[in-house]
C-alpha positions as CSV (number, residue, x, y, z in Angstrom):
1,X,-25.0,-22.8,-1.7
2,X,-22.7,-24.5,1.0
3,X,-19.7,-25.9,0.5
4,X,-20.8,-29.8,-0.3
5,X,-22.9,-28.6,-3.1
6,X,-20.2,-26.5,-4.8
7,X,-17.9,-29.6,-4.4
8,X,-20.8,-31.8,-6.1
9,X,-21.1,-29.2,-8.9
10,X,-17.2,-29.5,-9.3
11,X,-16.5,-25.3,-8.2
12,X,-13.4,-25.1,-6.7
13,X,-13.1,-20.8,-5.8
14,X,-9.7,-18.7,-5.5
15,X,-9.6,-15.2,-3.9
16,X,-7.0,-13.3,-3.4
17,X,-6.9,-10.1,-1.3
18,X,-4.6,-7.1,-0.5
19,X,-6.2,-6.3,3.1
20,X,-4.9,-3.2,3.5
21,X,-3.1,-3.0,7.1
22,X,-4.5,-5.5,8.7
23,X,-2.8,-4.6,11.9
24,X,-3.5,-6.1,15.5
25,X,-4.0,-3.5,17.9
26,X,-2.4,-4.7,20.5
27,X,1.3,-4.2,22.1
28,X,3.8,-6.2,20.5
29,X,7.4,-6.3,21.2
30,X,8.4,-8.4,18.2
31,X,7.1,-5.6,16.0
32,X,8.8,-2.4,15.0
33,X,5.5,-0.7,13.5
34,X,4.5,1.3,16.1
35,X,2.1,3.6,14.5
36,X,-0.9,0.9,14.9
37,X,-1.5,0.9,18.2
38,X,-4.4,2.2,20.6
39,X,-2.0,4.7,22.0
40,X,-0.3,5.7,18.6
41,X,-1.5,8.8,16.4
42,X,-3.3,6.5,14.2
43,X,-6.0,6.0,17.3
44,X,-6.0,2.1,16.2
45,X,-8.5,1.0,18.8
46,X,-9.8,-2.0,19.7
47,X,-12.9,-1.0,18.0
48,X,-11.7,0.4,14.7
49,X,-9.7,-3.3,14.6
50,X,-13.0,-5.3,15.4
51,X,-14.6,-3.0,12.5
52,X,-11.9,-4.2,10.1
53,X,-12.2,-7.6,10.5
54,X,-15.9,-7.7,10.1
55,X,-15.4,-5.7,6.7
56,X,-12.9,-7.8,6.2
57,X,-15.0,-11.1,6.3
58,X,-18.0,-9.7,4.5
59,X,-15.5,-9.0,2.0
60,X,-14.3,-12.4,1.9
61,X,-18.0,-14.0,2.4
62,X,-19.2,-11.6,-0.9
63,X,-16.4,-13.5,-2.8
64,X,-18.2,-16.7,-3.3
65,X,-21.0,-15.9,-5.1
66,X,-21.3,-17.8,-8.6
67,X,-24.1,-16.5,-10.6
68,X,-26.6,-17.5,-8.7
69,X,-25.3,-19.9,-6.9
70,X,-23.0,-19.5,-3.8
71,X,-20.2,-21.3,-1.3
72,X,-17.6,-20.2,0.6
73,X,-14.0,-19.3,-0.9
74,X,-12.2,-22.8,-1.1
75,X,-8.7,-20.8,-0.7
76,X,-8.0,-17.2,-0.1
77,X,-4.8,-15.6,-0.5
78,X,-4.0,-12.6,1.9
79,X,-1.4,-9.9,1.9
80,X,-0.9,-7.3,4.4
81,X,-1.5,-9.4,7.4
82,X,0.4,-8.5,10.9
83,X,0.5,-11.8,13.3
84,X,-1.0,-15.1,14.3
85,X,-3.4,-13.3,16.2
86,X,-4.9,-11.5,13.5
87,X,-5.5,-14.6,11.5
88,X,-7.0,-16.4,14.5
89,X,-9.4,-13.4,15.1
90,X,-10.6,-12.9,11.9
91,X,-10.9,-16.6,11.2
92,X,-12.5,-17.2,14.5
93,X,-13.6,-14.7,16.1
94,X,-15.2,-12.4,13.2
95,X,-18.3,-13.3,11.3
96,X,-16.1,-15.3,8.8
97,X,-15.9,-18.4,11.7
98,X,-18.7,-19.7,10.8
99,X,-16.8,-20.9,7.4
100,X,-14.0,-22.7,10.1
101,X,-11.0,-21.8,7.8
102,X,-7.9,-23.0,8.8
103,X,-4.6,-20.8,7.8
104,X,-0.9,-20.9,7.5
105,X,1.4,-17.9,6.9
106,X,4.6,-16.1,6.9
107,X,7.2,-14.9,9.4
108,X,8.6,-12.2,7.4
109,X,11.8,-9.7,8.4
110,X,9.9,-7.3,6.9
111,X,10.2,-3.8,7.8
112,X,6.8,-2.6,8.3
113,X,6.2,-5.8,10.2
114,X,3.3,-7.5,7.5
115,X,2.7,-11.1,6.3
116,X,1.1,-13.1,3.8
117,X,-1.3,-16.0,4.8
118,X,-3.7,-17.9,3.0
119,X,-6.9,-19.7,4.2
120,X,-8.1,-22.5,3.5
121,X,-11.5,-25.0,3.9
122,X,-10.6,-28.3,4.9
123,X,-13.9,-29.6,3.4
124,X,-12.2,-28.8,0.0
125,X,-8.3,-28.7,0.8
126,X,-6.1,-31.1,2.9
127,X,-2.9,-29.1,3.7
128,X,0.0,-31.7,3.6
129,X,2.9,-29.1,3.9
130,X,4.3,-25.5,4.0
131,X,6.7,-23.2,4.8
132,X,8.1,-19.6,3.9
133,X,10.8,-18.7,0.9
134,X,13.1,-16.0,2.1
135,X,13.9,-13.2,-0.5
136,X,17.7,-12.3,0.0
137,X,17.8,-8.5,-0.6
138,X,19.3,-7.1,-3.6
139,X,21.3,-4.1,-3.3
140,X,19.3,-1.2,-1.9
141,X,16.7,-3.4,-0.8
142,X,15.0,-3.6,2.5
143,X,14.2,-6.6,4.3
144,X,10.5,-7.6,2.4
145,X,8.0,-10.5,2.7
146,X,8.6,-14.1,3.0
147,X,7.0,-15.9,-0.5
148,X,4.4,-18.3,1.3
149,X,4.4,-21.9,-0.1
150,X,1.6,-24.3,0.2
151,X,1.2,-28.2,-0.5
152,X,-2.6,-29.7,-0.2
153,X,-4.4,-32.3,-1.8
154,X,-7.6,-31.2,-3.2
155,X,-11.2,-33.0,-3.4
156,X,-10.4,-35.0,-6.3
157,X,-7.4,-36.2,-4.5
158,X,-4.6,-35.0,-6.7
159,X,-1.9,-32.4,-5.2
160,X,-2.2,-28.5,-5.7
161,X,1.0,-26.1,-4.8
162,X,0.2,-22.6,-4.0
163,X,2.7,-19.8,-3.5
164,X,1.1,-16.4,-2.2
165,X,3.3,-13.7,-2.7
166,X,3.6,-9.6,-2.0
167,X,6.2,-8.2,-3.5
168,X,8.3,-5.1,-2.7
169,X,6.1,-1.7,-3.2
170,X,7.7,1.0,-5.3
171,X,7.9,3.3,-2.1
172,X,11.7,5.3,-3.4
173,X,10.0,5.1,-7.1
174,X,8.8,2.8,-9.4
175,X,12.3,2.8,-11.8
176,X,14.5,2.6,-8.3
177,X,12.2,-0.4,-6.6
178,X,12.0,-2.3,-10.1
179,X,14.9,-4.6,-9.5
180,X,13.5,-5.3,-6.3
181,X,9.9,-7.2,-7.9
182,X,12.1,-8.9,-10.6
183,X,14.1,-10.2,-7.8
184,X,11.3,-11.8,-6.4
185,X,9.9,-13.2,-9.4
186,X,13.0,-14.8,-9.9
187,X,13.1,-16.6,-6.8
188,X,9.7,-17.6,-7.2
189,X,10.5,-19.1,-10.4
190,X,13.1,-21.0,-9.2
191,X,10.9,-23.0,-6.6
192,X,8.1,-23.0,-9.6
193,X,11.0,-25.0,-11.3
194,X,11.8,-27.0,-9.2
195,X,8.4,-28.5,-8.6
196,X,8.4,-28.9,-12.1
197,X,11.4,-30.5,-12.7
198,X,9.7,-33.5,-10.4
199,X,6.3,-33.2,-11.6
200,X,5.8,-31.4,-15.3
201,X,2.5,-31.0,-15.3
202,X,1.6,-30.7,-11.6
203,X,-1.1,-28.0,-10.6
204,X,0.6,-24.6,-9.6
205,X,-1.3,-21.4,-8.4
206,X,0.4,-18.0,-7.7
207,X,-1.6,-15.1,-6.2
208,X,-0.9,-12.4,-4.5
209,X,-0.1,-8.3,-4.9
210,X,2.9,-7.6,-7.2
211,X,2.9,-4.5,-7.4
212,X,3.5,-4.5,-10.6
213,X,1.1,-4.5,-13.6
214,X,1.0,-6.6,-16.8
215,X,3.1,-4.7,-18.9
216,X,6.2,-4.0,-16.0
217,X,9.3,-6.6,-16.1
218,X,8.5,-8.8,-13.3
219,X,5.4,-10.1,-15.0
220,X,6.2,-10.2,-18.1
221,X,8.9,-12.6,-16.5
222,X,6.5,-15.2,-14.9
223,X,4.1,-15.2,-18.0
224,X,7.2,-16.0,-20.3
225,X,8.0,-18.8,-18.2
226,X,4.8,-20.2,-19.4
227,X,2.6,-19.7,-16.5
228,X,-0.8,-18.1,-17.2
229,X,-2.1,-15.0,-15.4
230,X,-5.1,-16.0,-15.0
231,X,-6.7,-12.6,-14.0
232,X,-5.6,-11.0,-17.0
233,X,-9.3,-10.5,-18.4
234,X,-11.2,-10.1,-15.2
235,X,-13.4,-6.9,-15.0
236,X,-15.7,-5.3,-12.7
237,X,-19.4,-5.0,-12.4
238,X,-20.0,-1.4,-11.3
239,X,-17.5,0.4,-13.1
240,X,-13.6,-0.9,-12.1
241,X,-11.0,-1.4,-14.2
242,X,-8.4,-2.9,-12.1
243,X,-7.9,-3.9,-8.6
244,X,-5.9,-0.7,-7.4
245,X,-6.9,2.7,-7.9
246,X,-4.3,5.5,-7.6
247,X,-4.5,9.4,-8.9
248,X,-8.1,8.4,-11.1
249,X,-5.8,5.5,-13.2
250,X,-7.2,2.0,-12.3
251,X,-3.8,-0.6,-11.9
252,X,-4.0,-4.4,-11.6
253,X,-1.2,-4.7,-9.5
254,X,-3.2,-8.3,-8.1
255,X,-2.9,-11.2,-9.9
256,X,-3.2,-15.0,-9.9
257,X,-1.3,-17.1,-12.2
258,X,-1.8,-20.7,-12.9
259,X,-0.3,-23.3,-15.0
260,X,-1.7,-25.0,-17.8
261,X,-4.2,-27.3,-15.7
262,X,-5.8,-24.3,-14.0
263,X,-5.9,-22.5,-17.7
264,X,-7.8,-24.9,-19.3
265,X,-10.3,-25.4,-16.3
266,X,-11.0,-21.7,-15.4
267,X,-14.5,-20.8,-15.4
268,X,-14.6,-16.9,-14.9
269,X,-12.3,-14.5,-13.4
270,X,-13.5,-11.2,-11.9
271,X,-12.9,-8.7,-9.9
272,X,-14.8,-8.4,-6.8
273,X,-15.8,-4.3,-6.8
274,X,-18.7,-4.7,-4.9
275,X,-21.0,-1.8,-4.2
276,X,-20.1,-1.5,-0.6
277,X,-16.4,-1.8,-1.0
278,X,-16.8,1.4,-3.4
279,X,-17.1,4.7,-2.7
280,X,-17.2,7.8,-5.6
281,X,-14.2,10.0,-6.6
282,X,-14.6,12.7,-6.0
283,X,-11.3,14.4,-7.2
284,X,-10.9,12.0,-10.6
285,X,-14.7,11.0,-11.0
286,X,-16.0,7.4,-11.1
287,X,-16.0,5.0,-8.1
288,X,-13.0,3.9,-5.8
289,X,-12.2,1.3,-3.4
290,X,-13.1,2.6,0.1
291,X,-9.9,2.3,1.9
292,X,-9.9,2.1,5.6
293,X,-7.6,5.1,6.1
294,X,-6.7,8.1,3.3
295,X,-3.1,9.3,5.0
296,X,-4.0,9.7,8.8
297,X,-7.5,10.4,8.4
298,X,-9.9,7.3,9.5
299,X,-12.3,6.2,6.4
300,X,-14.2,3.1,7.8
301,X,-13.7,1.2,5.3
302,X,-12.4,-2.0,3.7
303,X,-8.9,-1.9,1.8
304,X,-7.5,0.2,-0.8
305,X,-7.4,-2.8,-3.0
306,X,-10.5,-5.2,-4.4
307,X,-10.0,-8.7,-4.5
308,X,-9.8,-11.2,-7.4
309,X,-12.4,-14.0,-7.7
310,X,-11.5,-17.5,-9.8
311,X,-14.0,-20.3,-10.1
312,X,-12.8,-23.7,-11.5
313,X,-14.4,-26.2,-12.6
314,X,-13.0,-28.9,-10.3
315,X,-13.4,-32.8,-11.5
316,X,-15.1,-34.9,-8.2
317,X,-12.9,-38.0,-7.1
């Protein structure tokens, strides 16, 4: 199904991804991670790049799949991008150009040199503005990723604000990095506010990988705030329970919230565990996301996160 037919039926599809070191392998001066590079002892060669973006797309292109039905992602939410030039290859240079996504993203101090972005069709979504939020560090905080902010007028002509957001990992430990996710939940919610202050009912989507799951402070923060995480129910098809799999305990450390607007006009939220983004466990049993690298050892494969899948349905003009 192409993408006028799924704006005649009124779907309107969210994605968002954790992409797992989506590194350019080229030489950059401008960034201090070194370690993915042709010449590093990573061996992150042009080929092993091209290889990622193609499972990257097919990723990306398995996402819009609606029963039977089918249309390309109307926005997708990235973390764990490097540059510009990874976003231009992988949105045209890699099988996914045939969708022609535009993107916007980040220029983050981060430490490890990573972004968030997020892509968009501009069949289904006119970009009017953005920009990125800079997160202040706390005390003991490093330098972390910009909160990406996104104004566009969808096909029914009314505005939609999108924040995609990646939030400090809880690399130190998890009780020692909390502060550092509840910080930037706050300062989320403080632009969240402010569009509401203007507009009380306008349309707000946040996506993106939290590190954090339902239960831990900086969620439980956003939810009370009356925003709905949207992705709270979504399961699997071939045996997940989560988007993030660490020591046999599935995590969703993903999520996309929504205010009340999205709510009420949410179809079905999944997760996108697709067979051949899985691969068995074979210390903990059960299936895992095929990660592209396991420490320094090469895997071929995707990321060590699945993606989340919304479909709305979307009034027509």
């Amino acid at each position: 199904m192409n993408t006028l037919i799924a704006m005649l039926m009124g779907i309107f599809t969210v994605v968002e991804l954790n992409c797992e070191n989506l590194f350019d392998f080229r030489p950059d001066s401008l960034n201090p991670n070194k370690e993915w590079r042709s010449d590093s002892y990573r061996h992150w060669t042009p080929y092993r790049y091209w290889t990622k973006l193609t499972h990257i797309s097919q990723e990306l292109i398995a996402c819009g799949r609606y029963g039977e039905q089918y249309a390309i992602p109307d926005l997708i939410a990235l973390a764990e991008v490097e540059n510009d030039s990874v976003l231009f290859d992988l949105t045209q240079r890699s099988i996914l150009r045939k969708a022609r996504y535009e993107y916007v993203m980040t220029d983050s101090p981060d430490t490890r040199g990573i972004n968030v972005a997020l892509l968009y069709s501009p069949f289904s979504f006119k970009l009017l503005s953005h920009y990125g939020i800079r997160i202040p560090p706390v005390k003991g905080m490093k330098p972390t990723r910009d909160i990406l902010y996104v104004k566009g007028l969808t096909i029914d002509l009314d505005t939609l604000h999108v924040f995609v957001v990646h939030a400090p990992s809880r690399s130190g430990g998890e009780l020692e990095t909390r502060s550092h996710r509840r910080h930037v939940a706050e300062r989320l919610l403080q632009s969240v506010d402010s569009i509401q202050a203007l507009a009380p009912n306008a349309r707000i989507i946040i996506a993106g990988d939290f590190n954090d799951t339902e239960r831990d402070a900086s969620i439980r923060l956003i939810v009370s705030h009356g925003i709905h995480d949207l992705t709270a129910k979504a399961k699997g098809s071939n045996g997940t329970k989560g988007t993030y799999r660490y020591h046999g305990l599935w995590q969703n450390l993903d999520h996309i919230f929504g205010t009340q607007y999205l709510n009420d006009h949410l179809r079905e939220a999944r997760i996108g565990d697709f067979e051949f983004v899985l691969t068995p466990d074979e210390t903990y049993g059960g299936v895992r996301p095929k990660r592209n690298y396991i420490g320094m050892k090469y895997q071929n494969g995707f990321s060590d996160h699945l993606p989340l899948i919304l479909h709305f349905d979307w009034p027509n003009p």
